[in-house]
DRENGU-996488 format. One record per atom (N, C-alpha, C): residue in one letter; x, y, z. Coordinates in steps of 0.05 Angstrom, whole numbers, plus 5000, padded with zeros to 4 digits. Example, Ala and Ser with C-alpha at 12.3 -4.5 7.8 and 13.67 -1.06 7.14 Angstrom:
BEGIN
A526448865156A524649105156A526449345156S525749555142S527349795143S525850015157
REM end
This chain:
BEGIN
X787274014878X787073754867X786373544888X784973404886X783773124893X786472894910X787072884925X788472694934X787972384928X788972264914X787171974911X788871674905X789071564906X790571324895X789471184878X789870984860X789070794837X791170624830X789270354828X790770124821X788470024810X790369834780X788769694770X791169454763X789269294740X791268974731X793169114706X795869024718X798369214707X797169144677X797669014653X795968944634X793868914623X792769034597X789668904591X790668894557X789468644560X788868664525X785868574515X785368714501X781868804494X783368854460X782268564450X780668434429X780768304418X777968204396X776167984394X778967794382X779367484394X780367324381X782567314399X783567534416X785767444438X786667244449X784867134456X785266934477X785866654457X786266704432X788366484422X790366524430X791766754431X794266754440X795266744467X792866624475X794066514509X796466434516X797966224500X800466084505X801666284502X801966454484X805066674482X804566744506X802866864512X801567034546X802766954574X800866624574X802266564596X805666424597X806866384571X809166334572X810666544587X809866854566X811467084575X811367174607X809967104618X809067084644X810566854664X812166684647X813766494654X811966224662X809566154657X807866034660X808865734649X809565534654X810565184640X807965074655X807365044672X804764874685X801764924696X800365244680X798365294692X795365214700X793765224719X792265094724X789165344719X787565234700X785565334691X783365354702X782065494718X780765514736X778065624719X774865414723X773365504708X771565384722X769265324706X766165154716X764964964700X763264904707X762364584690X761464664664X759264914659X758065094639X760265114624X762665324629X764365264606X765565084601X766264924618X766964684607X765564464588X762564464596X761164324571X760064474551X760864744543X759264904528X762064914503X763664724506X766464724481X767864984479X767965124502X770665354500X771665374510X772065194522X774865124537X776864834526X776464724516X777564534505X779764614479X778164904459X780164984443X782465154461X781865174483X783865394497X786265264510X785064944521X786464744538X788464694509X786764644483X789464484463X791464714458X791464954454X792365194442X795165194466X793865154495X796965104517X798864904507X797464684506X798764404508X800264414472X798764494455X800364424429X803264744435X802264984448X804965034457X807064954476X806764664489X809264574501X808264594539X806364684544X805164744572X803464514578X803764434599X802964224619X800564404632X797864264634X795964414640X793364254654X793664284671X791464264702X789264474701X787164284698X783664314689X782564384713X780964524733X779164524753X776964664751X774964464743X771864564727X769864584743X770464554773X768264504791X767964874808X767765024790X767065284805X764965244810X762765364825X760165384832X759065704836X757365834824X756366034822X756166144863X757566364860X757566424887X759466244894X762766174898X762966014903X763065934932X761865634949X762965744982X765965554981X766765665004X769265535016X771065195007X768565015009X769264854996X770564764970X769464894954X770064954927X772765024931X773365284947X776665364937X778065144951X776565094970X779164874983X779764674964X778164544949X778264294922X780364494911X779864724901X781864824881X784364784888X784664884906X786964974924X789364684913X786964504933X788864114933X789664144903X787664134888X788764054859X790964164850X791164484849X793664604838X796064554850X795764534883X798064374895X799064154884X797663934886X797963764881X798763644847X798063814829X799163824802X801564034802X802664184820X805664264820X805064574799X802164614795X802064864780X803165064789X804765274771X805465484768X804665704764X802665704756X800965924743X798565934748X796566054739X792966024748X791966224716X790766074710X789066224686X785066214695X784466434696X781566414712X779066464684X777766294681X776466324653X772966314656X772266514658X768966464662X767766724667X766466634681X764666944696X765967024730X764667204740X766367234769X766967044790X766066844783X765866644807X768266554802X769166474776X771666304763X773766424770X773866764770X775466914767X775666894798X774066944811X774367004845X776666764849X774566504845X776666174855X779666294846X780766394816X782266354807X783966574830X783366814827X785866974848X785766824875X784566684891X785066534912X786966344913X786066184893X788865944885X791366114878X791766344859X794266384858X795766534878X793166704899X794066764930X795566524945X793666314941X793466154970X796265894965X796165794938X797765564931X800965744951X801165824938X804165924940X806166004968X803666144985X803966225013X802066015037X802966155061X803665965092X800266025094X798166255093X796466325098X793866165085X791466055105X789165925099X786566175089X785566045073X783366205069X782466385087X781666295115X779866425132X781566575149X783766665141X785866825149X786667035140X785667085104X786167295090X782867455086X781267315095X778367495095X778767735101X777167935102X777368275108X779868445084X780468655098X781968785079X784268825089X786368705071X789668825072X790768545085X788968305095X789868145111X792567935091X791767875070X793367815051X796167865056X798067725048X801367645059X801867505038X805467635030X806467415005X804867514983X807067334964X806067374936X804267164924X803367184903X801867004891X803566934860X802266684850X802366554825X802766874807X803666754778X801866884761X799366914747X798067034739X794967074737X794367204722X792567064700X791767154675X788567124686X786967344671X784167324673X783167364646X781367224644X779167234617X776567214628X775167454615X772067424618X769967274595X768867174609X766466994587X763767214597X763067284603X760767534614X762067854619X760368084610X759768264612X759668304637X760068294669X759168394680X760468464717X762168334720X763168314742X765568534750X766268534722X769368674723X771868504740X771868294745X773268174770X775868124756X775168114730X778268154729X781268444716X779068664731X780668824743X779968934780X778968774790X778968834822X780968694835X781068834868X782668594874X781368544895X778768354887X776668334907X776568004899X775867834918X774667554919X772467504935X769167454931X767467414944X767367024955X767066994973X766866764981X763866744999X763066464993X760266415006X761966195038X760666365052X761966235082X759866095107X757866005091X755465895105X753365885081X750665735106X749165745089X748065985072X748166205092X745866505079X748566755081X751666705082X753566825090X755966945069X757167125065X759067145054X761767265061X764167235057X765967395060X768167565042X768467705043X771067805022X774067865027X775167785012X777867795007X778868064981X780568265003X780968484991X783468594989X784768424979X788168554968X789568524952X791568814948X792868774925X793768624904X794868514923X795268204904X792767984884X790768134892X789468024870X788768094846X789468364832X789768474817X792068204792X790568114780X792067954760X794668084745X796468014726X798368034716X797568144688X795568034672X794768034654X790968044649X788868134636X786968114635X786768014597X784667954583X784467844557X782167984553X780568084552X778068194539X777868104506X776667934515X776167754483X772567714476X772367904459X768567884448X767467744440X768667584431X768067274412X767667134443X768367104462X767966914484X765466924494X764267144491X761967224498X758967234482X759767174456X757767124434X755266924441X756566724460X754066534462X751866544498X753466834496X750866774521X748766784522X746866724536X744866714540X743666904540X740467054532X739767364532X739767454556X739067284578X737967384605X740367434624X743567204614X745167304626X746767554623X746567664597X747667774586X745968034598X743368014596X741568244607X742768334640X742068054654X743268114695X745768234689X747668094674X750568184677X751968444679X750068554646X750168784638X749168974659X747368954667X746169134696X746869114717X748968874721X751068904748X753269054742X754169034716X756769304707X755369634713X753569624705X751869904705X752370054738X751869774757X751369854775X753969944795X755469754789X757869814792X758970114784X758970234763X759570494747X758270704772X755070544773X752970804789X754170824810X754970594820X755770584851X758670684860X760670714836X762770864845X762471084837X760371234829X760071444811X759771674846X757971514860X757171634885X757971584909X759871384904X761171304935X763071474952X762071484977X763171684996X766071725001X767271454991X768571445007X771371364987X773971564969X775371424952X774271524930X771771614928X771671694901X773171944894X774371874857X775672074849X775272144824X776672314810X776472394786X776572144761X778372014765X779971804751X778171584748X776671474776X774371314778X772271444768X772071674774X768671804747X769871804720X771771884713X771371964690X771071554676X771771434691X771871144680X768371034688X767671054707X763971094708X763071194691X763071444681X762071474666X762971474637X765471344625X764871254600X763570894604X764270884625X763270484627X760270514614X757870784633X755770734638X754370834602X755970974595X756171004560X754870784544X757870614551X758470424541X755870194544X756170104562X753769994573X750570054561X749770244570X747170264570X747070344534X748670404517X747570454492X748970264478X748870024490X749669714477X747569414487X747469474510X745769254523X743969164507X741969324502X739269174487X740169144462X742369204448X743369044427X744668734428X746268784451X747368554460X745968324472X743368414481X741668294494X740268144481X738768344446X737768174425X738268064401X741368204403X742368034379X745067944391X745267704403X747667574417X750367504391X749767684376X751667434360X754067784341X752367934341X753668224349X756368314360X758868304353X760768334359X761668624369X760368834362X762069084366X759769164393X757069084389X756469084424X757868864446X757868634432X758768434455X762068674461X762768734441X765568814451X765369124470X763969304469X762569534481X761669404505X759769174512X759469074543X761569044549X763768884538X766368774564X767368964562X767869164541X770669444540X768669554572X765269584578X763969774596X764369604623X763769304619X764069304638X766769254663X769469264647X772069274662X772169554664X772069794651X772270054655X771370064688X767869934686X766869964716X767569864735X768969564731X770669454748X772969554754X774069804740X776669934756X776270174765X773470254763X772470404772X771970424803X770370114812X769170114839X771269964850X773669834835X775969814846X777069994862X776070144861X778270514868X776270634884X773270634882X771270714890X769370564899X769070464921X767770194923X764770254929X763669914923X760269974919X759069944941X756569994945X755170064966X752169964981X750570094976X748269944985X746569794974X746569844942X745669614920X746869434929X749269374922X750269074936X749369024956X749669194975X748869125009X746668875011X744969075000X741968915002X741368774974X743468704956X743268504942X743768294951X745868264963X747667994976X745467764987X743967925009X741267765015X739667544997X739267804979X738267564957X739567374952X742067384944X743467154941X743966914955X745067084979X745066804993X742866695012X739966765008X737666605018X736766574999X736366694973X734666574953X736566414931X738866484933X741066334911X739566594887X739166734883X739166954857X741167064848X741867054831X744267194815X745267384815X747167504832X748067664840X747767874814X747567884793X746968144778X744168254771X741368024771X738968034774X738568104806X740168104817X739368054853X740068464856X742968534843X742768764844X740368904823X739268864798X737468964790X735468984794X734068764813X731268764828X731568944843X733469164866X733369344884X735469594869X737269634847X738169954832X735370114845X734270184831X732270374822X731270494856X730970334875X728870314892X731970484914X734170374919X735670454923X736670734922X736570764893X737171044875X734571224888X732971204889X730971284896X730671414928X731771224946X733371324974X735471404971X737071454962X738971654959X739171854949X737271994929X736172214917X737072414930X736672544957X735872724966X739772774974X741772574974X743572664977X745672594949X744272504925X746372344905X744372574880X742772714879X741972864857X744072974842X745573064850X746773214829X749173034819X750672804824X751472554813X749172414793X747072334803X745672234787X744572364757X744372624763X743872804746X747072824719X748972714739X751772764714X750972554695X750472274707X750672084708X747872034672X745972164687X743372224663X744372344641X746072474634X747272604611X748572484597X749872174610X752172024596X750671774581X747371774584X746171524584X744271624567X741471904577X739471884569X739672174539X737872104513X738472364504X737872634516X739272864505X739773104525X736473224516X733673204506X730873254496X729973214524X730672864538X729172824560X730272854587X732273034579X733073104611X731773384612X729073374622X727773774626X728473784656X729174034657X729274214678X730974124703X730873984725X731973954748X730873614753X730173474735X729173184733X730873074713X733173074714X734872944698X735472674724X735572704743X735672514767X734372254760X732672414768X729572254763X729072064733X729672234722X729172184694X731571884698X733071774698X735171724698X733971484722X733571474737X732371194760X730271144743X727571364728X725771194727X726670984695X728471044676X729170934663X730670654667X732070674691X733470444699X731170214717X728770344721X726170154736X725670054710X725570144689X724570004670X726069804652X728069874657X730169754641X729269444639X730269314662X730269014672X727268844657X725568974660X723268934649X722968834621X723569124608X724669134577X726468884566X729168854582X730768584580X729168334577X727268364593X726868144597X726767904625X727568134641X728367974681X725968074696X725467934713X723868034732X724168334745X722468364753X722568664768X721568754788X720668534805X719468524834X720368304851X721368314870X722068114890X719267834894X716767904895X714967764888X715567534864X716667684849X716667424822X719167314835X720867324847X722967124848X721966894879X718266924888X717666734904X718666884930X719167094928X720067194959X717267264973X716767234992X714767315013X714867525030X713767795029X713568035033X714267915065X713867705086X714467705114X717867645116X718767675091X721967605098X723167825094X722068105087X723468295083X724868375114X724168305131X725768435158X728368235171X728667985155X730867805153X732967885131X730868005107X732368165091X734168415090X733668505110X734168785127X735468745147X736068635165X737468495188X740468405167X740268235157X741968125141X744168285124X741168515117X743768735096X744968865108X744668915136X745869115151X748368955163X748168735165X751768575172X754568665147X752768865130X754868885107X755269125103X756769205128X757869535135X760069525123X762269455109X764269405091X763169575064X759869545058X759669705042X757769955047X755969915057X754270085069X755570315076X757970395089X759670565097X760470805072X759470665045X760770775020X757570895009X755570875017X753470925008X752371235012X752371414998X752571634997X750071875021X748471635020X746271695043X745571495073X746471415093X746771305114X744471125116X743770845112X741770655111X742370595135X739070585150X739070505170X736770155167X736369995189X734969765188X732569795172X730970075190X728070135173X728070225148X731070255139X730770415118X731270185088X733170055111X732269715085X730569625087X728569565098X726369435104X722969605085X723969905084X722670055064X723370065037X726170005038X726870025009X725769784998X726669455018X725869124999X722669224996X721269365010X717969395009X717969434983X718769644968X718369794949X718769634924X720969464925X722169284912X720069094910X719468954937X716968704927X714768804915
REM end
C-alpha cells in the first residue's frame, strides 16, 4: 500500500440554494461579527447584498470588504487585513472566485496572530490559529476553497504563495445557483483551470496517491462532459452544479498532489500580461502535455478513458488522442489558443522562460524535468 497523507476542508456542503443558509452556518461556527471578503464584480452584480441581509436579519453584525483585485497583490490584503481589525471581526466569509477566497484565508490567518504577511510566504511558515472560515464559490474553477494554498502578487511581474494548514476553511458551500450568471468565457477559462488541476495531480511526482486519482479522475469526468453545456447554456443547473461538484473534487485533489509545470509557465502570463490565470493555463495544457508524453503516457492514457468515448481511443494513442482533444477544446469554447492573440511577441518568450523557471515550488512536481530551453520550446509552440 501507498504511504500517503490527505487533508481537505473538514466540511462541504454542495447544494443549489445553500448559501441561504449562511447565518445558521456561520452562527454554528460561533461567528456574531463576520467580515465578507469579496470584489467589486460581486458586489455590483446583486449577490451579495441578498447574502449581507440574510446575516444581519439573523442578528450578525457584518463587515463588507469588496476591494479584492483579480490576482490579488499585497496591498489589497493589507486593506483587508486594517478593515477586519479594525471592525473587531470574528469570523471571515470569502465569496467569489479564487482571488476572494485567497484574500479571505489570509485575513482569517493574519487578523488573529503576531505574524505579517511576508513572514508566512513559502510552506509550513504559518503559526497560530486563524478566524473561522467559511468559503463559497461563485466560479467553477480554482478549487480554493478546498486548498490550503493563498497566491499573492508581490511585485510588478511576481508572485508568492502561502501554504498551510490552516488555510483549509471550516466549512465550504457549493451552491449552483451562484454560478448561473457567469459569463461564457469565464466559465469556459475556469472550467479548464479545474481540468488542469485534475491533469496536474493526476501526474505529479511528487505526493501523488490513490485518493488524489481516484478524485482526478472523477473531477476530470465531471468536468469535461459538462463544460460545453455550461459554457452554452449558463442558466443550466445540473451542469453549473457538475462544474463546482468537478471542480473542488480537483481542488482536493492537487491539494494532496500538487501542480506543476502548466502553472509554472502560466504564472508568466499572468503576471506580465495580466491574463487570467485559467486562460493563461489553457493557452500552454496541450503544448505542455505534449513535453511530457514520453514520461506521463500511460497517466495520460488513464486519464483518456475518463473523458474521451472508448471508439476513439485506438490502439496505444489514447495519450495522444486525449492532448489533441484538449488543443482543441479552448478554441471550441470560444478563448484564444495562441499566445499571439493575447498580443504577446514571439521575442518575449525567453523572459517567458527565465521567469517560469523561478517557480521550482512547482516545477519539482512535474513529471518530466523542464529545463530553460525546454520552456522556451514549449511558449514557441504555444505562440
Amino acid at each position: 500500500m501507498t504511504a500517503f497523507t490527505f487533508a481537505t476542508t473538514r466540511s462541504l456542503i454542495c447544494e443549489p440554494g445553500a448559501s441561504e443558509r449562511l447565518a445558521e452556518i456561520a452562527s454554528d461556527l460561533g461567528m456574531r461579527h463576520p467580515c465578507v471578503v469579496t470584489d467589486g464584480g460581486i458586489a455590483n452584480s446583486g449577490m451579495l447584498e441578498p447574502l449581507v441581509t440574510r446575516l444581519q436579519q439573523a442578528g450578525l453584525a457584518v463587515t463588507v470588504f469588496k476591494d479584492v483585485q483579480a490576482d490579488p497583490p499585497e496591498s489589497v490584503i493589507e486593506q483587508a487585513l486594517q478593515v477586519a481589525r479594525e471592525s473587531g471581526c470574528d469570523g471571515v466569509i470569502g465569496f467569489g472566485g479564487g482571488s476572494a477566497m485567497d484574500t479571505a484565508k489570509l485575513v482569517a490567518l493574519l487578523v488573529p496572530g503576531e505574524q505579517t504577511l511576508q513572514q508566512v510566504y513559502g510552506v509550513g511558515n504559518a503559526t497560530g490559529q486563524r478566524m473561522p472560515l467559511i468559503q463559497i464559490p461563485t466560479t467553477a474553477g480554482t478549487g480554493s476553497e478546498v486548498t490550503p494554498i493563498a497566491i499573492v502578487t508581490t511585485g510588478e511581474t511576481t508572485k508568492m504563495g502561502v501554504v498551510a494548514p490552516q488555510l483549509l476553511p471550516d466549512v465550504a458551500v457549493l451552491d449552483a445557483t451562484l454560478t448561473t450568471g457567469l459569463p461564457a468565457a469565464v466559465t469556459a477559462a475556469t472550467g479548464i483551470d479545474a481540468m488542469v488541476h485534475a491533469i496536474e495531480a493526476y501526474t505529479s511526482k511528487h505526493r501523488k496517491n490513490p485518493y488524489s486519482d481516484m478524485l482526478a479522475r472523477e473531477a476530470l469526468r465531471l468536468l469535461s462532459a459538462n463544460i460545453e453545456t455550461a459554457v452554452n447554456n449558463g442558466s443550466d443547473l445540473k451542469a453549473r452544479g457538475n462544474m463546482l461538484l468537478g471542480a473542488m473534487l480537483a481542488g482536493q485533489a492537487f491539494a494532496n498532489a500538487p501542480v506543476a509545470a502548466v502553472h509554472a509557465l502560466a504564472y508568466p502570463l499572468g503576471g506580465i500580461y495580466h491574463i487570467p490565470h485559467g486562460l493563461s493555463n489553457a493557452l500552454v495544457l496541450p503544448h505542455v502535455m505534449r513535453f511530457n508524453l514520453p514520461e506521463a503516457e500511460k497517466a495520460y492514457a488513464e486519464l483518456a478513458r475518463c473523458v474521451l468515448p472508448s471508439g476513439t481511443l485506438v490502439g496505444d494513442k489514447a495519450a495522444t488522442t486525449l492532448i489533441n482533444w484538449l488543443g482543441t477544446l479552448s478554441g471550441e469554447l470560444g478563448l484564444p489558443t495562441r499566445l499571439r492573440e493575447m498580443d504577446i511577441n514571439e521575442d518575449a518568450i525567453p523572459r517567458l522562460a527565465s521567469d517560469a523557471m523561478l517557480q521550482q515550488r512547482l516545477l519539482v512536481n512535474n513529471p518530466r524535468e523542464v529545463t530553460e530551453a525546454d520552456a522556451i520550446a514549449i511558449y514557441k509552440a504555444a505562440w
